[in-house]
N, C-alpha and C positions, 0 to 999 in steps of 0.2 A: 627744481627738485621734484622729482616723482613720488607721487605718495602712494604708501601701500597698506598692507594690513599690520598693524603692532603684531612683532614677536611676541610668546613668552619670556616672561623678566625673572630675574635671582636679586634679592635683596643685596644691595649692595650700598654700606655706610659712606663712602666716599664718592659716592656719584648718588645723591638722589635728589626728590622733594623738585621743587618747582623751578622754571628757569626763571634768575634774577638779573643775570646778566644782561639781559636783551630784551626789546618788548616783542619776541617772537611769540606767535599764539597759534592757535590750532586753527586750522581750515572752516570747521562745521561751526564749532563751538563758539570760536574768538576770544578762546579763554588763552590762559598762560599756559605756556607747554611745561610737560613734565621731562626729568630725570631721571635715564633707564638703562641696564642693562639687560642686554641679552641671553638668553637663556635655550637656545634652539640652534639644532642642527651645527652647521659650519661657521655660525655666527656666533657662537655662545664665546660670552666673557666682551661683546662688542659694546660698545658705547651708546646711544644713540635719543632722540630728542623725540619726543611721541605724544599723543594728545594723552589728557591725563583725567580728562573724563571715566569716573569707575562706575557710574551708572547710568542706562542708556546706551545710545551708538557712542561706538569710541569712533573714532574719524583717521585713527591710524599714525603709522610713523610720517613722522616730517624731516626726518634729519640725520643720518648718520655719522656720532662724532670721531668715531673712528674709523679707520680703511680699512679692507678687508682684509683677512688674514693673511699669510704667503698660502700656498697649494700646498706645503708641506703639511701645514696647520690644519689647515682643513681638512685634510683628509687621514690626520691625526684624531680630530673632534669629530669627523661623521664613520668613524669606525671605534669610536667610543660606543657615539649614539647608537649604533647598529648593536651593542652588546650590551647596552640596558636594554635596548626594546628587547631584544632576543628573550633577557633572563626574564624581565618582567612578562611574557608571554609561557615560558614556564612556568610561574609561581600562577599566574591565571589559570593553566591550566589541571595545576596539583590542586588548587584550592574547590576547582568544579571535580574532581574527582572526590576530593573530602567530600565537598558538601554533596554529592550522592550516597555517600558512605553514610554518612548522620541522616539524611532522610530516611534512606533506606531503615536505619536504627530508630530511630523517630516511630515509624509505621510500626516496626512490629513493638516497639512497647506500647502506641494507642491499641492493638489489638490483642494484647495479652491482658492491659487494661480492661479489655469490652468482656474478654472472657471470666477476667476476674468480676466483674459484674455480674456478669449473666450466671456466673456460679453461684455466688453469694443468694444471689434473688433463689437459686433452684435449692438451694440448702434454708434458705427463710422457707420455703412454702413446705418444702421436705419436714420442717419441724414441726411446722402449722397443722400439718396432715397426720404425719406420727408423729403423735407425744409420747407412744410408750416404744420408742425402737429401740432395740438390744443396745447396750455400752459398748459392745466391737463397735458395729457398726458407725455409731458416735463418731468413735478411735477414728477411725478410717478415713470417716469424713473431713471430721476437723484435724487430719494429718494432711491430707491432700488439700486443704484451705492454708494451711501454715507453708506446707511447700510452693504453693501458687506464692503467693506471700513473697515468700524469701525469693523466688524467680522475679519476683517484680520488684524486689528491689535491689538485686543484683545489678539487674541490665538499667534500674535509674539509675544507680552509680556510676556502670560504666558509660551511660550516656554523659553523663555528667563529666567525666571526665576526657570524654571526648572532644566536649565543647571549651574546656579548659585547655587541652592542649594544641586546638584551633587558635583560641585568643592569643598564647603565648607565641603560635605560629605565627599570625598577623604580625605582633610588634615586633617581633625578629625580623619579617621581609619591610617593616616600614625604618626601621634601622637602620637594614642594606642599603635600601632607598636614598634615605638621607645621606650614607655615608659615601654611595656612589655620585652623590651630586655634588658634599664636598668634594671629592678625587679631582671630577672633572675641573670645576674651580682652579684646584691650585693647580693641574698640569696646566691649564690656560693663562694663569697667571705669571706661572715658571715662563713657560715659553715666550710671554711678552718680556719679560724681564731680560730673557738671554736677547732677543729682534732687538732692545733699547743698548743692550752691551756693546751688538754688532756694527750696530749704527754708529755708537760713539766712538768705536775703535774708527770708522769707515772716514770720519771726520777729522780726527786723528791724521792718519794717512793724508789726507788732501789737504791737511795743512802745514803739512812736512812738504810736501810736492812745492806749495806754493812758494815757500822759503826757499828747496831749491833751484825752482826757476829765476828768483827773482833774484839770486846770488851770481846766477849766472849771466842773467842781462845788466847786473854791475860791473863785472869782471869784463865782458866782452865776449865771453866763448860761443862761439857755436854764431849759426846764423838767427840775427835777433828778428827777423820776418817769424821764423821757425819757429821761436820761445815766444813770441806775443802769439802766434796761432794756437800754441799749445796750453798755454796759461787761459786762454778766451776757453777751451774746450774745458778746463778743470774750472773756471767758475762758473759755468751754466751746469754743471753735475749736484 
């Protein structure tokens, strides 16, 4: 058996936890191997025996308990994978455009802040200086401190709500996520289910074959050289 690197695995209640069957163990470790399915590329939904080591070197698969897919299958499953990676390389890339959106917004309220500063301080020292300056004037002042004011809390809001409809954005692509991994799943699972149908029927068949050769080497018919060569080629199948 060749060993190689562990796939990634998918939780799966009916294949897991440690092998008991056998005293098979890992390579490196000499521990008990573990209970795994597959989760990657053209293999996904495979079976297979793996070290089970989760800290440290993992020492890799040892065993696959399944056979490989038919080529139909596979290339059913790697034009799956080919269309999550595609979307997920999307949503990467909406997500770096947002996040220049929000810094870009980020920057200019630290700097409307610094202005808002910098004015407060020039209206302290303005008052400190003249105590007796006309009541327009006042007006004026403390109208364009109110308007700074309301500008900067406008654009907190809308920062604020920018950064909410990110989060909400997040858990909607981590949904997809999820629920394209269930999909993959069960089409892999459908599809073994129908390979097991095929097979039974295929069994089926060849045991109706065997019945009527061996009816016919009762009977006499046909040349019996011919029905033992033919009956020897249906039980090696």
């Amino acid at each position: 058996m060749e060993y190689f690197q562990t796939p990634d695995t998918v939780i799966d209640p009916s294949f897991c936890g440690l092998v008991t069957e056998s005293d098979r163990r890992c390579i490196l470790h000499r521990q008990r191997a573990g209970k795994f399915v597959a989760f990657e590329g053209t293999d996904t939904g495979r079976r297979f025996i793996g070290c089970a080591t989760e800290d440290g070197v993992n020492c890799g698969l040892l065993e696959w308990v399944d056979a490989p897919w038919p080529v139909i299958l596979q290339r059913c499953l790697s034009k799956l994978w080919d269309m999550y990676h595609e979307e997920n390389l999307g949503r990467a890339q909406d997500n770096e455009a947002h996040g220049i959106e929000v810094a870009k917004l980020q920057k200019e309220l630290d700097s409307l802040a610094n202005q808002y500063s910098q004015l407060v301080d020039d209206v302290s020292k303005l008052f400190d200086y003249q105590d007796g300056i006309k009541s327009h004037d006042m007006d004026c002042t403390s109208q364009a401190i109110n308007e700074l004011k309301e500008k900067k809390k406008q654009l907190e809001e809308q920062a604020k709500i920018e950064l909410q409809m990110e989060k909400l954005k997040l858990k909607k692509e981590q949904r997809c996520i999820l629920q394209s991994q269930a999909d993959i799943i069960q089409s892999t699972r459908k599809a073994m289910k129908e390979l097991e149908v095929e097979k039974d029927l295929l069994k089926e068949e060849k045991k109706k074959l065997e019945n009527v050769i061996a009816e016919l080497l009762k009977v006499g018919h046909g040349c019996k050289e011919k029905l033992d060569k033919i009956k020897e080629v249906v039980m090696e199948e």
